[in-house]
Steps between C-alpha positions, in 0.01 A plus 500: 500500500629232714558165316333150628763333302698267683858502532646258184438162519712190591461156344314390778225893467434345163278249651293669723137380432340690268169659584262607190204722564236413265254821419682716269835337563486166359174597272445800355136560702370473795284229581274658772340767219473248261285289735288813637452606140390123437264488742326763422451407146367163603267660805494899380194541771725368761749826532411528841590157604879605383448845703378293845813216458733813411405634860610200697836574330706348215469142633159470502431619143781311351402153682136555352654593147711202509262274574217586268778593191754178464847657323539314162898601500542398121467805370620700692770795383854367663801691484711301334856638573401452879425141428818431350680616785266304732611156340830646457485541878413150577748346219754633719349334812308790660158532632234680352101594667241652400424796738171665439193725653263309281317271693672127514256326283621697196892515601447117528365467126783703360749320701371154377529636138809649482631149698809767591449559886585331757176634724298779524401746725223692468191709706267306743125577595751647827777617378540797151864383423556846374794775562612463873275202580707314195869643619404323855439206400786495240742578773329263752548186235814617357640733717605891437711532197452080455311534180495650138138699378311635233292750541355794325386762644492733857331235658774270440725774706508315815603141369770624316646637809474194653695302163824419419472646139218672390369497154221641306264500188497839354595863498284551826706282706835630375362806695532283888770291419709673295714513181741220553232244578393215261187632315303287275251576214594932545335548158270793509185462257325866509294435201368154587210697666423651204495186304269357726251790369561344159484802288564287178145402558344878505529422120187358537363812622533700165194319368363851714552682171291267268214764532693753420622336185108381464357843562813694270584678764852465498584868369356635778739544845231526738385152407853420460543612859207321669607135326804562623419546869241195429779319428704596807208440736463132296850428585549615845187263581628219311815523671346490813307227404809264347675591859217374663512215290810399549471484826222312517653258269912438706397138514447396157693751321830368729379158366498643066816501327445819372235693777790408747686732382268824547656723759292405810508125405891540472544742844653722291201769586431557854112383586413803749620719220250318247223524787557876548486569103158276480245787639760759405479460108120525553461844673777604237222390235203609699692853494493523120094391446490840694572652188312299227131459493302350792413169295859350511564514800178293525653312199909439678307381824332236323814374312721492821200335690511261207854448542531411836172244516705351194808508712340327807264267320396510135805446341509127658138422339460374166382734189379753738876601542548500114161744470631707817811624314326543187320735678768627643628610170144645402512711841821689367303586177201634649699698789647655184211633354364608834784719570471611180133592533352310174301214469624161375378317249332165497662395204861540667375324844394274314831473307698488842265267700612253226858543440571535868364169559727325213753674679435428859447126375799557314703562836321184656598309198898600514464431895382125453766414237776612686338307809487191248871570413592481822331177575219601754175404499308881548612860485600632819240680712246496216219279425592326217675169462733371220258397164303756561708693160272365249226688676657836581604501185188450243330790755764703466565478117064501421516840745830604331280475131189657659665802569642524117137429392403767715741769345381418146103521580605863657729553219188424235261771695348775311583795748865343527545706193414830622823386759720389275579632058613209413283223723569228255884485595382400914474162316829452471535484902296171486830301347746666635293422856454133417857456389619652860248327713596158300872514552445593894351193560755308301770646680308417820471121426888524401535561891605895397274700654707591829270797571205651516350516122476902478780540671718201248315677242678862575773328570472245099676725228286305272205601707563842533548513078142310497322824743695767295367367201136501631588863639612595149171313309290707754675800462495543148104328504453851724683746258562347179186496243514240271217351256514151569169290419356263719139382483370610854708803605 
């Protein structure tokens, strides 16, 4: 390979102005899919308005992005080491521009943020400043080998033929310009792809096997088996579904101190990648209802449907989000007794509808105190507004206590004893279920509650000790005869 490395520098080569490409160079994403991905979640009937502006080429559809999607820059995910050599740059009396194929409205709103360029050039409704079209007018305004650039990929090719020095972001443009070129931010992340799917939260999805426990079916593998691949199918869709949320949500997660760190917020995950695996997770999980009973696939369509209409547009109403991923939760439980063929009782819907509320109002709750904390005046992208705790939380405590009052009018029915030898010791669930449900939404006002509440409960030592000692109460209520008397039972 032949190196576009220029020969060493003098004194004088240190100065060359310094020309930054923007998309994937000086941010880690490219502005032009963000903004078609944007539109299309604002107008998602008007696809083929993006098709018929894509046809009159690139500067047609990215003048009509840019001016029906302003660029807030704020939040945007900056490669910092390539900053710091920017302003070391122009310390030392140099030049610097931004040189981008976004259109000029945006290149103008990152330049006036940064305040670190001395002008910007950028594509025109005429002209795609793009690959040679860029090298051109480099070499016209600076002259061949006159200026310094940063580029990042094959398209970049031409314009670092054209510079002085030639520099890069990334392994990819180590490949044109070779090894003994200045290369910022060369970090490979291979896994941040896989964070984005957020398999931490497929925790969530073992609430699949709650039937079986229900139904004591556990000893038997081919139940075993078809919870299992309901909880595969339950996890490839909900990692579809937080991809697609994510993406949806680049604004105001790049604006939250902690959401702006998720890998698409951050750039460390490519977005095509996360737009591929979207409809890809789903035929995965379509695949597997092949083999379990007809009803959940009818069952996983209406919990990814839910997901995305949440994703889109019920999570930023009021309550009807809160109710939306309680049933959510509920969905999981009843896709695991489909697949498992049995029929759910009312008792335990009822027992879920009500402590998946406290919990969903739970996660509201622990969202509008660390909004408080952090001195706003709502919760971003939701529909609640700071003082609205008081609320969330007497519904979500009365809901939490419903659902223990639940458990001990099923625990006092007659045929609960042909279930269970010892149906007196289910009792015992009630405290230890109050106890656990109380100190959640302590820790929650405390500001501790960082994640979602069944995933921070996994997660809680002190929680998991609270559901192993329910698991051990019910398991020895199922095996263990003992005469204990209680009026009633």
């Amino acid at each position: 390979m032949t190196s576009l490395v220029a020969a060493p520098r003098t004194t004088e080569d240190t100065r060359l102005p310094l020309c930054v490409d923007l998309d994937n160079t000086l941010i880690r994403t490219d502005l032009l899919y963000e903004a078609v991905i944007a539109f299309l979640c604002l107008h998602p009937l008007s696809g083929w308005q993006l098709v018929a502006w894509a046809v009159q080429g690139p500067c047609r559809l990215k003048g009509e992005l840019a001016a029906r999607l302003p660029l807030a820059p704020q939040g945007l995910p900056y490669r910092s080491d390539l900053l710091a050599y920017i302003a070391e740059h122009r310390a030392a009396g140099g030049q610097a521009f931004l040189v981008t194929a976004s259109p000029r409205p945006w290149a103008d709103a990152v330049a006036h943020h940064l305040g670190v360029f001395d002008d910007t050039c950028a594509s025109t409704t005429a002209i795609n400043l793009k690959g040679l079209a860029k090298a051109e007018h480099l070499a016209e305004r600076f002259g061949p080998q006159g200026f310094a650039y940063v580029g990042d990929s094959r398209a970049d090719r031409p314009v670092w033929q054209l510079a002085g020095e030639a520099m890069g972001v990334g392994a990819n443009a180590r490949r044109h310009i070779g090894h003994d070129a200045r290369i910022f931010d060369s970090r490979r992340e291979p896994f941040a792809l896989l964070l984005a799917l957020r398999p931490h939260q497929w925790l969530k999805n073992l609430l699949v096997f709650v039937a079986l426990l229900a139904a004591h079916m556990i000893a038997r593998p081919d139940a075993l088996f078809a919870a299992a691949l309901a909880f595969v199918a339950f996890s490839l869709c909900a990692s579809s579904s937080y991809l697609l949320n994510d993406i949806v949500d680049l604004p105001v997660d790049r604006l939250h101190p902690r959401k702006s760190k998720r890998p698409f917020a951050s750039g460390r995950a490519p977005l095509l990648g996360g737009v591929v695996l979207v409809p890809t997770l789903v035929i995965l999980a379509a695949a597997i209802c092949l083999l379990l009973p007809p009803g959940f696939a009818v069952t996983l369509a209406a919990y990814y449907g839910t997901t995305i209409a949440y994703s889109f547009s019920l999570k930023r109403r009021a309550l009807v989000d809160v109710f939306t991923l309680a049933g959510l939760y509920t969905v999981r439980v009843i896709g695991g007794a489909v697949a498992l063929g049995v029929t759910i009782s009312m008792w335990l819907l009822a027992f879920s509808m009500f402590l998946f509320i406290c919990l969903a109002m739970l996660k509201r709750y622990a969202e509008l105190v660390d909004a408080a904390r952090r001195g706003l005046q709502a919760a971003g992208g939701r529909g609640y507004a700071v003082g609205d705790e008081a609320v969330i939380a007497a519904l979500g405590i009365a809901s939490g206590f419903c659902s223990v009052l639940v458990f001990s009018l099923y625990a006092a029915q007659p045929y609960v004893a042909r279930l269970y030898a010892t149906p007196a010791l289910l009792w015992l669930v009630c405290p230890l279920l109050l106890y656990w449900l109380a100190r959640m939404w302590l820790l929650a006002r405390r500001g501790h509650m960082h994640d979602d509440p069944i995933v921070f409960t996994i997660r809680d030592r002190i929680s998991c000790g609270v559901i192993a000692c329910c698991g051990l109460v019910v398991s020895l209520s199922a095996m263990v005869e003992l005469a204990i008397p209680i009026v009633g039972m």
